[in-house]
C-alpha positions as a Markdown table, in Angstrom:
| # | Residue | x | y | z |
|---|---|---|---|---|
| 1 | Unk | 0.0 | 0.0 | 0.0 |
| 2 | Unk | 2.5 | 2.9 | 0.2 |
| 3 | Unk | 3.5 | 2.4 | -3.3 |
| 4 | Unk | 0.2 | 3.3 | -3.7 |
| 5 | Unk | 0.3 | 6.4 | -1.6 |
| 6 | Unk | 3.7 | 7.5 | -3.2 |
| 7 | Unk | 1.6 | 7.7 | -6.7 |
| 8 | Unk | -1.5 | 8.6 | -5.7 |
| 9 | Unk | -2.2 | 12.1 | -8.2 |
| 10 | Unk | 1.5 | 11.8 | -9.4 |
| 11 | Unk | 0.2 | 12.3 | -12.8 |
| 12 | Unk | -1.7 | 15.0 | -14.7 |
| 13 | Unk | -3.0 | 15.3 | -18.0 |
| 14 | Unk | -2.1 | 17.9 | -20.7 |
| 15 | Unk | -5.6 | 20.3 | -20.9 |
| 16 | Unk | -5.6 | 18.8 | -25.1 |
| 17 | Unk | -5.3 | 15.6 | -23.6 |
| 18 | Unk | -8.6 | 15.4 | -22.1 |
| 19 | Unk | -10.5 | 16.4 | -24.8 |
| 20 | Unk | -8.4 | 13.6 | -27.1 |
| 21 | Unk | -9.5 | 11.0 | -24.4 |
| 22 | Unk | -12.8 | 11.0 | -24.6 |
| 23 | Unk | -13.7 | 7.5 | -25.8 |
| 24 | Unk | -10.7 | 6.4 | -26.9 |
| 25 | Unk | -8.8 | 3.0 | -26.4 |
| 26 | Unk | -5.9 | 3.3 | -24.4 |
| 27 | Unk | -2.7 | 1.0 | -23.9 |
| 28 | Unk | -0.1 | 2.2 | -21.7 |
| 29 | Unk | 3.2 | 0.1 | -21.7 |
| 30 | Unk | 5.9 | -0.7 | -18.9 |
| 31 | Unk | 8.9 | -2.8 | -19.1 |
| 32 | Unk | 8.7 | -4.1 | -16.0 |
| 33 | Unk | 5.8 | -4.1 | -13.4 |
| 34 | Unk | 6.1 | -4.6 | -10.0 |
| 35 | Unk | 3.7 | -3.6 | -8.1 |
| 36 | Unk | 1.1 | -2.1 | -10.3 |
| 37 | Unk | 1.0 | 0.8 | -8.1 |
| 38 | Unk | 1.8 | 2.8 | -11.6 |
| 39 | Unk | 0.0 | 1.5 | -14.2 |
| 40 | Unk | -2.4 | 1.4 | -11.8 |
| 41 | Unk | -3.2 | 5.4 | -11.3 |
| 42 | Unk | -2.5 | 5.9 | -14.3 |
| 43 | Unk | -5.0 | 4.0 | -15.8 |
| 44 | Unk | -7.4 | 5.8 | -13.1 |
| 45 | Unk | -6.5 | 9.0 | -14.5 |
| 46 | Unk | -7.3 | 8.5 | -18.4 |
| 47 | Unk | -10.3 | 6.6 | -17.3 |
| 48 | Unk | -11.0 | 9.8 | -15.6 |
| 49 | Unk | -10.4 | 11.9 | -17.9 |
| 50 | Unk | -13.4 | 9.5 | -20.5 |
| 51 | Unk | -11.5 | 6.9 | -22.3 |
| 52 | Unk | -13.1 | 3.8 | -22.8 |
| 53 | Unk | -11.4 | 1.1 | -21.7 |
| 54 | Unk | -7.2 | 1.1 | -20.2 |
| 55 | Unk | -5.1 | -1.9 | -20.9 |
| 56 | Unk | -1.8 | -2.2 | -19.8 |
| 57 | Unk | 0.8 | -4.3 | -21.3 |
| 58 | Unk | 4.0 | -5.0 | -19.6 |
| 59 | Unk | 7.2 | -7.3 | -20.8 |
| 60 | Unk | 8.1 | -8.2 | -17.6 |
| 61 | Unk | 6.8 | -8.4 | -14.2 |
| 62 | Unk | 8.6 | -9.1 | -10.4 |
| 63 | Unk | 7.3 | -12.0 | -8.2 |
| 64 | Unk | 5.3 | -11.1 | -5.6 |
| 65 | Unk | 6.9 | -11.1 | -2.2 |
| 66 | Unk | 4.5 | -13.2 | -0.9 |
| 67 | Unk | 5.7 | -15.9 | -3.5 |
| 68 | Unk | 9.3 | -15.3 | -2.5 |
| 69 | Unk | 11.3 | -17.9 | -1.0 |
């Protein structure tokens, strides 16, 4: 949770942005996720903002620490 905390509003949107959003498909794309903390509020921003639908798709993601050894 306070990777969560350490994004939440970390982001903004360009004003042109939001008007370009507005229905729209989006795909943001990470290397590597590893908590989701991220993709996460940024997702929550666009969908905000009136896109459709966020998918994110990532090349690589960290185990878990609960899956840790």
């Amino acid at each position: 949770h306070r990777r969560q905390s350490n994004v939440s509003r970390a982001f903004g949107l360009a004003p042109d942005a939001l008007r370009q959003l507005v229905g729209q498909r989006v795909v943001l794309v990470d290397d590597v996720m590893t908590t989701g903390a991220t993709l996460g509020e940024a997702a929550r921003l666009i969908k905000g903002a009136g896109a459709a639908s966020v998918e994110a798709w990532v090349f690589a993601r960290t185990p878990s620490p609960r899956n840790s050894p």
